[in-house]
N, C-alpha and C positions, 0 to 999 in steps of 0.2 A: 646135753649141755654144749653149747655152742663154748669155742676156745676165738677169741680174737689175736691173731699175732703182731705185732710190731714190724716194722719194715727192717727186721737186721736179716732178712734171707732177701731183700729187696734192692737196686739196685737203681741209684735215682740219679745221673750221672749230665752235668751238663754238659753237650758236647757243641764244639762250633760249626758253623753250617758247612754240610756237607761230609762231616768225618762219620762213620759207622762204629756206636760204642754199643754195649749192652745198657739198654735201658730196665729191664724187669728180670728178676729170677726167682723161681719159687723152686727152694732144693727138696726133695723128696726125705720123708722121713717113714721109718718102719710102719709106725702108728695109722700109715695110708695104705689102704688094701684097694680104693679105689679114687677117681679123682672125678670132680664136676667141674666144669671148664665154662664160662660164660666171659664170651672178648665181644663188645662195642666198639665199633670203630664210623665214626660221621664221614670219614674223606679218606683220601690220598690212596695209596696202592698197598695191599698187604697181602702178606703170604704168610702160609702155615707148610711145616715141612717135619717131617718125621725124625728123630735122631737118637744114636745109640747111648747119649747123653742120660743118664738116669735123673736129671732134671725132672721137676713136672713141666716146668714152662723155663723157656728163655727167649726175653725179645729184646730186637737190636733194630735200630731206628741210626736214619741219618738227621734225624730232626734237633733240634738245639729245643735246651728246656723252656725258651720263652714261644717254642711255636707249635704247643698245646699245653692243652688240661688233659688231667686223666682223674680216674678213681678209681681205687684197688684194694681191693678187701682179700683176705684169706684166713678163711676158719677152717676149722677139724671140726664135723658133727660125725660124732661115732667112730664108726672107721672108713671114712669119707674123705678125704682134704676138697673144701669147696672153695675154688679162685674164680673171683670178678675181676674183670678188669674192664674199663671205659676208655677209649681216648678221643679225643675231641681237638682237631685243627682248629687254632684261633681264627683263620684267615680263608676258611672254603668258601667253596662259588657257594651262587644263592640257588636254589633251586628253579627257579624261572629262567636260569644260565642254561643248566643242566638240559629240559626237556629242548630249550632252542639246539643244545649240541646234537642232541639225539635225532631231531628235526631234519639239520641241515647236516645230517651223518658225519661229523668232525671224525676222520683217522683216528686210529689206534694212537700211533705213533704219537701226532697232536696232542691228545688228551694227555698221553701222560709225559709228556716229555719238561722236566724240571720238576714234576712233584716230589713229594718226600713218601716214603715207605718206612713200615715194620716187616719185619720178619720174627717169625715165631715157631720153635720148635719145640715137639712133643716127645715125653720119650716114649722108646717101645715096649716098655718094662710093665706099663699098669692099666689098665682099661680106662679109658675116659667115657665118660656122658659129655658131649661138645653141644655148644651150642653156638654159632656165631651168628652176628648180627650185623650187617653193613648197608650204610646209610646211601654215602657217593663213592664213586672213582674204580679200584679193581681190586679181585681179590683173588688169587691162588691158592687153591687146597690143595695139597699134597698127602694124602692116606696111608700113602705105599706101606704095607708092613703096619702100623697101627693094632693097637685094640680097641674097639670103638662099640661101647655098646647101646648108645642110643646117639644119633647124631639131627640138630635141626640148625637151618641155614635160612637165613631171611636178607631177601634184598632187597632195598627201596627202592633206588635209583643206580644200583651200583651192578657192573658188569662180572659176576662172579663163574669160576670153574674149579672143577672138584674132581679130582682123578687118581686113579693110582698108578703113575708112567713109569714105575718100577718091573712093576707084570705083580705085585705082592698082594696079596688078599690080607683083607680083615683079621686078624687072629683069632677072634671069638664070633660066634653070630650075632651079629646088629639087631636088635629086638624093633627097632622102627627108624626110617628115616624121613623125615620131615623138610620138603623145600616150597620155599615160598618165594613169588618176588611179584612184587608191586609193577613199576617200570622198567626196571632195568632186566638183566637179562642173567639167566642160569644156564649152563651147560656140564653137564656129568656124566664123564665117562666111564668106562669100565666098571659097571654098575656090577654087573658078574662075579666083581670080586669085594663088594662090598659084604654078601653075605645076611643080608638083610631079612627080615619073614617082611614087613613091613614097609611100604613108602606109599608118602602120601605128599603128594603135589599140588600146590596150589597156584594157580596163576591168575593174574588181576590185569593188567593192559600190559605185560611185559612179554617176555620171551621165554622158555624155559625148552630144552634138548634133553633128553633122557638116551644115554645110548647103551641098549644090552645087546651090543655086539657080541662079546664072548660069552661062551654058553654059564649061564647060573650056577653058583655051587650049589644053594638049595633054591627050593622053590621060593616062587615070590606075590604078593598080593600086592596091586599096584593101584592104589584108591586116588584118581584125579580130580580138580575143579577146575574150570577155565570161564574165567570172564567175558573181557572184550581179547583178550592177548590169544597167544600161539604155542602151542603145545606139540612138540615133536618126537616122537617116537622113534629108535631105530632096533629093530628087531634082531635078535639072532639069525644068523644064516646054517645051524647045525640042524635043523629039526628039530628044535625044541617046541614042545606042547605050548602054545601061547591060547587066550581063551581071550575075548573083548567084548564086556557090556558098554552099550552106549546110550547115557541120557541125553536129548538133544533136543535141539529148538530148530523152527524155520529160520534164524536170523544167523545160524551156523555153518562150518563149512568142516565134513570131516571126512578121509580121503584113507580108504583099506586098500592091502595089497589083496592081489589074487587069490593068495593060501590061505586067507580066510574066509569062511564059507558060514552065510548067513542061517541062523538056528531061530530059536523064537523068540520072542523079547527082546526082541531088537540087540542078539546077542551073535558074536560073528569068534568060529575056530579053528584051527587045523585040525584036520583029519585024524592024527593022533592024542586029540587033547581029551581026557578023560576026567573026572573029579578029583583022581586019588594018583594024578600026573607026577611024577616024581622029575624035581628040577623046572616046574612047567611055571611061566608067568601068567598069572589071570588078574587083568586089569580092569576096571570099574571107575569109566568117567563120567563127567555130569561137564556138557558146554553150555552155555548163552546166546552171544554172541561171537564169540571167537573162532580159532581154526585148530581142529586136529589133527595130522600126518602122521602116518605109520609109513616106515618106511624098511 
């Protein structure tokens, strides 16, 4: 039986433009052995940041209450706590805005310089399933130290990065990681310490970096799509066992280093990569038209 709660652990605060108040909290209760996290956000700049806060969620916005909508639901199914949350800028560009910035490559700086931001912090105390969702503008994942046992990340239009700049690993193994993005653009570092069996990448006309620079805690199975967009690989530099199937087309461009040495089925490895590779990444892409780079 689903429990619906009332907004008195909620946090709905008008603040005037430009102050930083807490906009949302949802306090942790015994009764939660796990937590499922779904945030939509259409616009402006957000970040997610890890914290010793036994909180499930706190978010603080320099926004005043008349310059969005949101929706926020928070039930218990079992021993679950499952939180939505939506927010939605009354006043974002229109999309037609958006692909011209991209176009006529508008600065960093540019883009964001006046918009309004969330910050949101997770604690370290209980495993999340995350899921976020972003429409326009930029987003900051911060993992560091985390428990995260399923995570999936979709970008429309929006310029998103996902890292753990702490040097802190996963706490638990990640049973799948799921990245998508349409136009805009992903980038994810320290994959190594996500801790993952699972990631499955999807790119559509956008951008997406995957970088396993540091070597794997466990092994990893790395299942890609690529459209018309760009898919970039960066490799470990330890010797780690990597394996690369590739499904392709003539209308593609996809560019191996040296250490990988072509097998059959169009399958390319290092010298040490075996079935039963302990820590080893074996990737499995499928392009169109697009470009792959391993680097």
């Amino acid at each position: 039986m689903n429990y619906v709660f009332a907004f008195m652990g909620v946090l709905l605060t008008g603040v005037a433009e430009g102050q930083i108040r807490k906009q949302f909290a949802v306090e942790n209760t015994a009764a939660c052995e796990s937590i499922k996290l779904q945030v939509k956000a259409n616009s402006g700049n957000c970040f997610v940041k890890p914290s010793n806060n036994s909180d499930i969620l706190n978010v603080f916005s320099n926004q005043s209450e008349q310059a969005f909508a949101h929706n926020f639901v928070r039930t218990i199914n079992g021993k679950v706590c499952e939180v939505f949350l939506t927010l939605e800028e009354q006043h974002n560009d229109g999309l037609g805005q958006t692909i011209s910035s991209r176009v006529f490559s508008v600065s960093e700086t540019a883009a964001t310089t006046g918009q309004k931001f969330w910050k949101m912090y997770l604690t370290d105390e209980k495993p999340y399933a995350l899921e976020l969702n972003y429409g326009l503008g930029n987003a900051n994942v911060d993992l560091s130290g985390l428990a995260i046992s399923k995570l999936k990340i979709t970008s429309g239009s929006a310029d998103v990065n996902v890292s753990y700049p702490s040097g802190m690993e996963n706490q638990i193994e990640m049973d799948t990681f799921y990245v998508k993005v349409d136009l805009g653009s992903v980038n994810v570092k320290n994959l190594g310490l996500a801790k993952t069996k699972y990631l499955m990448a999807d790119v559509g006309f956008g951008n997406m970096t995957l970088d396993f620079t540091e070597k794997p805690v466990v092994s990893n199975f790395i299942k890609g799509s690529v459209g018309a967009g760009n898919l970039v690989i960066i490799l470990p530099k330890n010797g780690t066992p990597v394996s690369v199937k590739i499904h392709d087309s003539w209308l593609c461009s996809v560019k191996l280093p040296a250490s990988l040495k072509k097998g059959p089925d169009n399958t390319f490895a290092t010298d040490n990569y075996t079935k039963d590779s302990k820590e080893a990444l074996t990737f499995d892409l499928d392009v169109s038209m697009g470009n792959i780079i391993f680097k």
